[in-house]
PDBQT receptor file of N, H, CA, C and O in Angstrom, charges set to zero:
ATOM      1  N   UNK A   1       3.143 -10.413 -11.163  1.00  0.00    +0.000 N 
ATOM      2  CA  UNK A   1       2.763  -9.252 -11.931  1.00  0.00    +0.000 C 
ATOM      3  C   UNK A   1       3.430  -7.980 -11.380  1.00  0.00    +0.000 C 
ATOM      4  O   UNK A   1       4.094  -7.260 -12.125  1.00  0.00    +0.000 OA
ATOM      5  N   UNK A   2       3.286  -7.753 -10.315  1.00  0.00    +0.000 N 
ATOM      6  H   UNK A   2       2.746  -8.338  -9.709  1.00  0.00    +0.000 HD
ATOM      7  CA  UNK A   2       4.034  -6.542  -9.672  1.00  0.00    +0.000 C 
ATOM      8  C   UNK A   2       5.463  -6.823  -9.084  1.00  0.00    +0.000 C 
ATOM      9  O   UNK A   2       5.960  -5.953  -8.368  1.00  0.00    +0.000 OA
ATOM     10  N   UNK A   3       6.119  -7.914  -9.322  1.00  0.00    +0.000 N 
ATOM     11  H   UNK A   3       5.716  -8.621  -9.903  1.00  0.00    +0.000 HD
ATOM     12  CA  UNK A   3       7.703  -8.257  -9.304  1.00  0.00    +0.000 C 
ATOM     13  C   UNK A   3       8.585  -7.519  -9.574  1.00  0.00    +0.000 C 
ATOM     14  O   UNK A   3       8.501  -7.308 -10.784  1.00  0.00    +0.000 OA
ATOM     15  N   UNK A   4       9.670  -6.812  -9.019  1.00  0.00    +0.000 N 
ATOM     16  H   UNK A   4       9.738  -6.984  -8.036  1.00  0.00    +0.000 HD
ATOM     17  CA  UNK A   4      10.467  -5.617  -9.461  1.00  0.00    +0.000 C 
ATOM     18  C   UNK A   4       9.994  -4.616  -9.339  1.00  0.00    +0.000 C 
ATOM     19  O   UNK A   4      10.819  -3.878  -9.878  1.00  0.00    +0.000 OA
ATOM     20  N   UNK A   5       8.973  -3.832  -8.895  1.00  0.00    +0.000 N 
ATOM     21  H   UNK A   5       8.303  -4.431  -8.458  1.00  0.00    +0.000 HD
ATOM     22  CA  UNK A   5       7.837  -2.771  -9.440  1.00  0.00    +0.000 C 
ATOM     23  C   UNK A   5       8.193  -2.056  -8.241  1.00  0.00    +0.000 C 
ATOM     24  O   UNK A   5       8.337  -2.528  -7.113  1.00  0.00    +0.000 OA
ATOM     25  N   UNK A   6       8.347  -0.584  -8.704  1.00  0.00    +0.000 N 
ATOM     26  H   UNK A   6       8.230  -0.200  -9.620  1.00  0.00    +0.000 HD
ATOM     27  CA  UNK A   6       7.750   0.029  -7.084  1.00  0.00    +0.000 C 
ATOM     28  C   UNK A   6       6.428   0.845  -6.847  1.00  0.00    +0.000 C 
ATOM     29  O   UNK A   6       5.674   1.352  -7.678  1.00  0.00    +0.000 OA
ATOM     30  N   UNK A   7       6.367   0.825  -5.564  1.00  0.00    +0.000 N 
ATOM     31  H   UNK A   7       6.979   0.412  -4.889  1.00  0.00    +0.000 HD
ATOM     32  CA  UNK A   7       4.373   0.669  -5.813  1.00  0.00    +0.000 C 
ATOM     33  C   UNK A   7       4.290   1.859  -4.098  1.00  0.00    +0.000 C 
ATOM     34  O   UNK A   7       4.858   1.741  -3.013  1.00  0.00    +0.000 OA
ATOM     35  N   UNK A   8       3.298   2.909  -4.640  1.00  0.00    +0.000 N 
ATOM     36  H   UNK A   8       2.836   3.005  -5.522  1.00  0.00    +0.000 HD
ATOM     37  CA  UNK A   8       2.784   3.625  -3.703  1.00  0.00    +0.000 C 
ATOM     38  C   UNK A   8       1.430   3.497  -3.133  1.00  0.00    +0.000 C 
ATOM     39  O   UNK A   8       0.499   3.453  -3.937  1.00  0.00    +0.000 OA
ATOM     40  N   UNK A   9       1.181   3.432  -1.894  1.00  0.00    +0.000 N 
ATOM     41  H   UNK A   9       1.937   3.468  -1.242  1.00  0.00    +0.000 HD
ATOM     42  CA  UNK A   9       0.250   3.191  -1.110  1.00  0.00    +0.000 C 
ATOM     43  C   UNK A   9      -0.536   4.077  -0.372  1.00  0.00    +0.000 C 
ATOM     44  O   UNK A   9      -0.091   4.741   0.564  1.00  0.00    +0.000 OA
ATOM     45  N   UNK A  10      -1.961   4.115  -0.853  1.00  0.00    +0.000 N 
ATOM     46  H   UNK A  10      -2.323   3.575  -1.613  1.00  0.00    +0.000 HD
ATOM     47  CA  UNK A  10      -2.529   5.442  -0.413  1.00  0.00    +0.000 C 
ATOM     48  C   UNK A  10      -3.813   4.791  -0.002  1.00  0.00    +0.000 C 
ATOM     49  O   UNK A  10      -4.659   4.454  -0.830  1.00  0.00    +0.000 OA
ATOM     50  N   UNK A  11      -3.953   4.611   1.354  1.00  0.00    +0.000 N 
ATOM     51  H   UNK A  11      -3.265   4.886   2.027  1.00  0.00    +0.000 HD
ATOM     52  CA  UNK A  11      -4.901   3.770   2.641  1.00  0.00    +0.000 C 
ATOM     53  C   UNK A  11      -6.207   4.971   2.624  1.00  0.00    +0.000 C 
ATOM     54  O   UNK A  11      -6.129   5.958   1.893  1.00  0.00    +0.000 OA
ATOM     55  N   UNK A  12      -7.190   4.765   3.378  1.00  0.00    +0.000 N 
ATOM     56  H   UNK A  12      -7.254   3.963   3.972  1.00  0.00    +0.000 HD
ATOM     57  CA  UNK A  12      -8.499   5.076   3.832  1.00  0.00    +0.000 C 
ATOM     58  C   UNK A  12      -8.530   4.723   4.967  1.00  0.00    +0.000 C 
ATOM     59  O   UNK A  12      -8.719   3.538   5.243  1.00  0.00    +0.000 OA
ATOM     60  N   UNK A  13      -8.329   5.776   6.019  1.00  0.00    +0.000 N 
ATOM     61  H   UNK A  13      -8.176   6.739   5.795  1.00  0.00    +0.000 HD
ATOM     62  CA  UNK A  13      -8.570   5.939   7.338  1.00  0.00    +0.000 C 
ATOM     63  C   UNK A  13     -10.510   5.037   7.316  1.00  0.00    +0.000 C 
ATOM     64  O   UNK A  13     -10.766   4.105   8.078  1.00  0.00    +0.000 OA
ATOM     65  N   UNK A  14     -11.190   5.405   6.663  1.00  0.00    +0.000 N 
ATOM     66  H   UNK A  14     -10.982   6.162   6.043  1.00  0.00    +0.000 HD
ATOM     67  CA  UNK A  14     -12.734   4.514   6.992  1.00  0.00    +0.000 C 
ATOM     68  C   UNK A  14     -12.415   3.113   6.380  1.00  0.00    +0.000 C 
ATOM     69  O   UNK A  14     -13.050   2.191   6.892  1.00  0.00    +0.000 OA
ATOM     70  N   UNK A  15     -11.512   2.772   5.337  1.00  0.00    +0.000 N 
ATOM     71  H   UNK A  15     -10.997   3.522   4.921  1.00  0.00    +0.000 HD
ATOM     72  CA  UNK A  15     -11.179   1.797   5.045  1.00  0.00    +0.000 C 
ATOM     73  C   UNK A  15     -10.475   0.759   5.351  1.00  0.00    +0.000 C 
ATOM     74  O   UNK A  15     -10.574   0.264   6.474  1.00  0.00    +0.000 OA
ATOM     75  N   UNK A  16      -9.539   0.188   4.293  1.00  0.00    +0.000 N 
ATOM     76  H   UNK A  16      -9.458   0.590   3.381  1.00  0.00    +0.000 HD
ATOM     77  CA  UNK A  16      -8.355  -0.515   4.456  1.00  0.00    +0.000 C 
ATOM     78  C   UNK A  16      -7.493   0.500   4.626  1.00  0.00    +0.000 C 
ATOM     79  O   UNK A  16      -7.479   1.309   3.699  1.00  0.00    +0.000 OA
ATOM     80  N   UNK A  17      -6.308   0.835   6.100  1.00  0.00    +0.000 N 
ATOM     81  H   UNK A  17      -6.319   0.177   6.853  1.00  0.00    +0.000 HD
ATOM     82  CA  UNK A  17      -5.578   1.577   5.840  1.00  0.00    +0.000 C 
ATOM     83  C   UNK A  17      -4.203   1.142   5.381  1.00  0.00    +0.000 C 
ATOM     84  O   UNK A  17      -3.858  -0.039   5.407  1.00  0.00    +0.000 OA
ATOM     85  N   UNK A  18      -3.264   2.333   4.873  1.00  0.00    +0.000 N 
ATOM     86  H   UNK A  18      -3.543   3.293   4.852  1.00  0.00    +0.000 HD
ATOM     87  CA  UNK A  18      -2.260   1.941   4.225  1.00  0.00    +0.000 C 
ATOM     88  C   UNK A  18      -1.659   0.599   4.815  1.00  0.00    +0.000 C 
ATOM     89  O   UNK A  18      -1.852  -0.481   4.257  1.00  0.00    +0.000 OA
ATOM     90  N   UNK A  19      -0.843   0.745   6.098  1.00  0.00    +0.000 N 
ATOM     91  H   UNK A  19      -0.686   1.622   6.552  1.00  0.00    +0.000 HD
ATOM     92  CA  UNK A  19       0.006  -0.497   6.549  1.00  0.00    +0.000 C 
ATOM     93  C   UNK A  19      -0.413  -2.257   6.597  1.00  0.00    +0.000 C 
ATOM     94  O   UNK A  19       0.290  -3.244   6.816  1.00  0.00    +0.000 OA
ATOM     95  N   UNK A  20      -2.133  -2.076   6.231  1.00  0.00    +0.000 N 
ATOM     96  H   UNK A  20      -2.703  -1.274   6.053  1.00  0.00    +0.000 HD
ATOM     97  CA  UNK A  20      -2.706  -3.589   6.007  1.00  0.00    +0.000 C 
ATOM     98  C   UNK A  20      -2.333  -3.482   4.508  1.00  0.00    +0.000 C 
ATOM     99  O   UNK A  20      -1.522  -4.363   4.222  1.00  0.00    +0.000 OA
ATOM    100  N   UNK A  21      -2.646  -2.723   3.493  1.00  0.00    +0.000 N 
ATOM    101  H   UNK A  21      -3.305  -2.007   3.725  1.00  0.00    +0.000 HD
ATOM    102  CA  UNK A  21      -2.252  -3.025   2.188  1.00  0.00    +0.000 C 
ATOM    103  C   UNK A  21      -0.543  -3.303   1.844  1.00  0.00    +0.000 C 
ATOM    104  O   UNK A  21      -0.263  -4.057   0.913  1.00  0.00    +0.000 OA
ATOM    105  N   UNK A  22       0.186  -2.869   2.380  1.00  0.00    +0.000 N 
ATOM    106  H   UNK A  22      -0.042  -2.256   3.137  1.00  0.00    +0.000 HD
ATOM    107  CA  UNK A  22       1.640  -2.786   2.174  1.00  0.00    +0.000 C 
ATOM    108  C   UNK A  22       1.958  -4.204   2.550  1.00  0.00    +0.000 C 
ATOM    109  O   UNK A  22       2.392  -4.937   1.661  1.00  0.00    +0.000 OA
ATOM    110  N   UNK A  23       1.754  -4.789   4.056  1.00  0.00    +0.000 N 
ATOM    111  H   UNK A  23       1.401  -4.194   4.778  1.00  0.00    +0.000 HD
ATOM    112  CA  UNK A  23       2.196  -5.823   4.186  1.00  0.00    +0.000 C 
ATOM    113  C   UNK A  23       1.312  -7.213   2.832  1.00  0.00    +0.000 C 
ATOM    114  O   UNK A  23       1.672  -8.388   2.756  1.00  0.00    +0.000 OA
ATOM    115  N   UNK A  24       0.633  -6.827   2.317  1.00  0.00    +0.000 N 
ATOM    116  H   UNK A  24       0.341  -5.873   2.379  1.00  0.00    +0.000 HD
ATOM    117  CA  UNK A  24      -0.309  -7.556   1.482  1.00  0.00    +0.000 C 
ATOM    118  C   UNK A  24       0.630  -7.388  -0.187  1.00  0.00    +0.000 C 
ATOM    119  O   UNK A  24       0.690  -8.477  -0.758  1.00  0.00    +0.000 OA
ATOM    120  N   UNK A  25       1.227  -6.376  -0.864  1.00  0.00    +0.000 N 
ATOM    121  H   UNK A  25       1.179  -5.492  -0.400  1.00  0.00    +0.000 HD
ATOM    122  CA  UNK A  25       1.953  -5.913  -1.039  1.00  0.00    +0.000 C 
ATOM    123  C   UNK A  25       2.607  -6.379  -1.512  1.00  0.00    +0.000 C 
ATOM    124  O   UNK A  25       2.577  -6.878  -2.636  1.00  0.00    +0.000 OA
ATOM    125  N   UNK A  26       4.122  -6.293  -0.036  1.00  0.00    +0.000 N 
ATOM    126  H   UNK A  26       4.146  -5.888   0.877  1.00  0.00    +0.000 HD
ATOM    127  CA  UNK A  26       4.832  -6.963   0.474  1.00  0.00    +0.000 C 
ATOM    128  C   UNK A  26       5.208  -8.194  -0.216  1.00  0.00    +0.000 C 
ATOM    129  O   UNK A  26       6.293  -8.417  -0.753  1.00  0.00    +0.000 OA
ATOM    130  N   UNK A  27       4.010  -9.115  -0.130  1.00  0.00    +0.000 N 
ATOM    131  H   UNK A  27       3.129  -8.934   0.306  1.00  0.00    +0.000 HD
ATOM    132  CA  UNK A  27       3.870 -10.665  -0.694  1.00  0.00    +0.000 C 
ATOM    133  C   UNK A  27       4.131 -11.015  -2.167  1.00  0.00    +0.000 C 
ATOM    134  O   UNK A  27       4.543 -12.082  -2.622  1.00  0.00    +0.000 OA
ATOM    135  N   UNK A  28       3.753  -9.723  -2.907  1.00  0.00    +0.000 N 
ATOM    136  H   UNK A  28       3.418  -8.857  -2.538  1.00  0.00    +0.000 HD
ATOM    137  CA  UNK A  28       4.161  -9.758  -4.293  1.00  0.00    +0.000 C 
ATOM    138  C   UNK A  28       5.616  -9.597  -4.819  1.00  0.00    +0.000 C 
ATOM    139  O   UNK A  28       5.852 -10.231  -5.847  1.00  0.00    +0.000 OA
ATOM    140  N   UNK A  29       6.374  -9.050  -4.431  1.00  0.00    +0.000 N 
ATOM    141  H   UNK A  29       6.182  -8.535  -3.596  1.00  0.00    +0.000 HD
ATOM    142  CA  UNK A  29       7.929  -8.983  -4.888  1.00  0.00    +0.000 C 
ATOM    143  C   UNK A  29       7.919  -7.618  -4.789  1.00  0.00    +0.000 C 
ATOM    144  O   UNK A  29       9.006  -7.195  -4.396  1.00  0.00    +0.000 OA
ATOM    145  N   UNK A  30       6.819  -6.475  -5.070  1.00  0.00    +0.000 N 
ATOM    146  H   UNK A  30       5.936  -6.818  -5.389  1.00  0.00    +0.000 HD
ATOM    147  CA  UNK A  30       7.033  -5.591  -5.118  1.00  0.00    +0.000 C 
ATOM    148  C   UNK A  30       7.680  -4.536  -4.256  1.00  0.00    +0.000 C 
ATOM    149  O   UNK A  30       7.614  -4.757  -3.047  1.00  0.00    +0.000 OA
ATOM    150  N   UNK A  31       8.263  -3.488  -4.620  1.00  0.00    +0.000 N 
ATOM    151  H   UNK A  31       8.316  -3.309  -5.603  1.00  0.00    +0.000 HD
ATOM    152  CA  UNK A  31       8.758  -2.670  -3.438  1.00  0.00    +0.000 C 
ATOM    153  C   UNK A  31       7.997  -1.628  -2.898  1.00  0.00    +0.000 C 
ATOM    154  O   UNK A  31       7.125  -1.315  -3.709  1.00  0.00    +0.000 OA
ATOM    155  N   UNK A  32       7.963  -1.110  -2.111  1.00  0.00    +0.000 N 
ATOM    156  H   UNK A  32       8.672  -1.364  -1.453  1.00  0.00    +0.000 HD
ATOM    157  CA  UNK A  32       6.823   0.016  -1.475  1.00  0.00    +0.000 C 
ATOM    158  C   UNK A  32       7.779   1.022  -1.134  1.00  0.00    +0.000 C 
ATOM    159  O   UNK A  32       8.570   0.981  -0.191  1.00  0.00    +0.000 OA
ATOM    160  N   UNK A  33       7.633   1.969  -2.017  1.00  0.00    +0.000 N 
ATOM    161  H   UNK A  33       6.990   2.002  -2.783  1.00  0.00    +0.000 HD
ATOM    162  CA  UNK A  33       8.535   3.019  -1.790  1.00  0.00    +0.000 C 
ATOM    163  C   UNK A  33       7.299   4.374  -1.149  1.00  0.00    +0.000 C 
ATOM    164  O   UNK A  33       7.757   5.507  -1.000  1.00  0.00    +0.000 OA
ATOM    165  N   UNK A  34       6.061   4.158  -0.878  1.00  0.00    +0.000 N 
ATOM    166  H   UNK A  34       5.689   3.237  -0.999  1.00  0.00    +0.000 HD
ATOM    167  CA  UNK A  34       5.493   5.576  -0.267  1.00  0.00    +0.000 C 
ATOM    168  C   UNK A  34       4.072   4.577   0.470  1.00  0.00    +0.000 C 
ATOM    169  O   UNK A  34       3.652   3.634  -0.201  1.00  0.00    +0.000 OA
ATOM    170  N   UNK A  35       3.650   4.775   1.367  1.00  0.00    +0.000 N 
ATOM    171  H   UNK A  35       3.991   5.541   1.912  1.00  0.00    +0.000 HD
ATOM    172  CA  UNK A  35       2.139   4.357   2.361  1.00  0.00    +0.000 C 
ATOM    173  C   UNK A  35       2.286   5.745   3.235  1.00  0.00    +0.000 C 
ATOM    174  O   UNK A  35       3.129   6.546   3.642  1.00  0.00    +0.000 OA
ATOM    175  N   UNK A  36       0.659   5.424   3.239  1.00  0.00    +0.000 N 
ATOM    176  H   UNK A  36      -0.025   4.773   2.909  1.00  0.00    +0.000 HD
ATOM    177  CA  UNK A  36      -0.052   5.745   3.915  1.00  0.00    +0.000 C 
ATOM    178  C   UNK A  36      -1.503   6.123   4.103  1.00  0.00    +0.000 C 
ATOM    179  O   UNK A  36      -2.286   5.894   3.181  1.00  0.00    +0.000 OA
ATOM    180  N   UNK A  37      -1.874   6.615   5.084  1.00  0.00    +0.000 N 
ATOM    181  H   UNK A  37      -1.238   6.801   5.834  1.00  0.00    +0.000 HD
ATOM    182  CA  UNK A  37      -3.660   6.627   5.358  1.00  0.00    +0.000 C 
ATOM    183  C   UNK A  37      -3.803   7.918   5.414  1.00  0.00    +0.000 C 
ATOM    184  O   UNK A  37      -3.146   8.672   6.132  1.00  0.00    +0.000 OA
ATOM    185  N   UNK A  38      -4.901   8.305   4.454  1.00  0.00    +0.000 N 
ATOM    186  H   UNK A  38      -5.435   7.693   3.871  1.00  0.00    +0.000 HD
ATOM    187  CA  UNK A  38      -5.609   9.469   4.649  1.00  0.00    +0.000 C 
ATOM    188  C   UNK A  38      -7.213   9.134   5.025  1.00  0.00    +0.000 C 
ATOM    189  O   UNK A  38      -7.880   8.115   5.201  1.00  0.00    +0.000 OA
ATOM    190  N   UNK A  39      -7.504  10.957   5.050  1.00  0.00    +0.000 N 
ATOM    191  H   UNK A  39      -6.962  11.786   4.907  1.00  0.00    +0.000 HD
ATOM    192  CA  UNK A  39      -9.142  10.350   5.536  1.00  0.00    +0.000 C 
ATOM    193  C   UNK A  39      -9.696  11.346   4.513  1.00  0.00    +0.000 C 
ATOM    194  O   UNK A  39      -9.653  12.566   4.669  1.00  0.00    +0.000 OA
ATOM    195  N   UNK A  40     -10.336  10.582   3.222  1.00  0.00    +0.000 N 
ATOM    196  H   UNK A  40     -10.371   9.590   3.095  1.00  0.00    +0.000 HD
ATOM    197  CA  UNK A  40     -11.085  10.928   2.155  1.00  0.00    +0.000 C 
ATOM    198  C   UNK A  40     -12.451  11.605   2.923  1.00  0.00    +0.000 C 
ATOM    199  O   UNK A  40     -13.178  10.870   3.592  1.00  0.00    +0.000 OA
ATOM    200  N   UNK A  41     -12.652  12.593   2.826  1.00  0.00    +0.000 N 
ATOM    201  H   UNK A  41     -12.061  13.190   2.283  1.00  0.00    +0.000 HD
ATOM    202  CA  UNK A  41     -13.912  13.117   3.528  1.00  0.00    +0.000 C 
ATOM    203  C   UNK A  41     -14.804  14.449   2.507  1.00  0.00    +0.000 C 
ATOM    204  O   UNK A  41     -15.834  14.969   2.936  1.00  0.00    +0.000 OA
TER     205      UNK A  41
């Protein structure tokens, strides 16, 4: 589904942060052209 796609990544410091979702990601074909973790507060 996300094959060819490029895909931005926006993590939760209390959460999942960005670099666990990217490598997860990763697995789809997709490309990751932006990550990272903020802290929603």
């Amino acid at each position: 589904m996300l094959e060819n796609k490029k895909v931005a990544i926006l993590g939760d410091r209390d959460g999942v942060p960005g670099p666990a979702i990217e490598e997860c990601i990763k697995t789809t074909g997709a490309e990751v052209v932006f990550t990272t973790t903020e802290c929603f507060v």
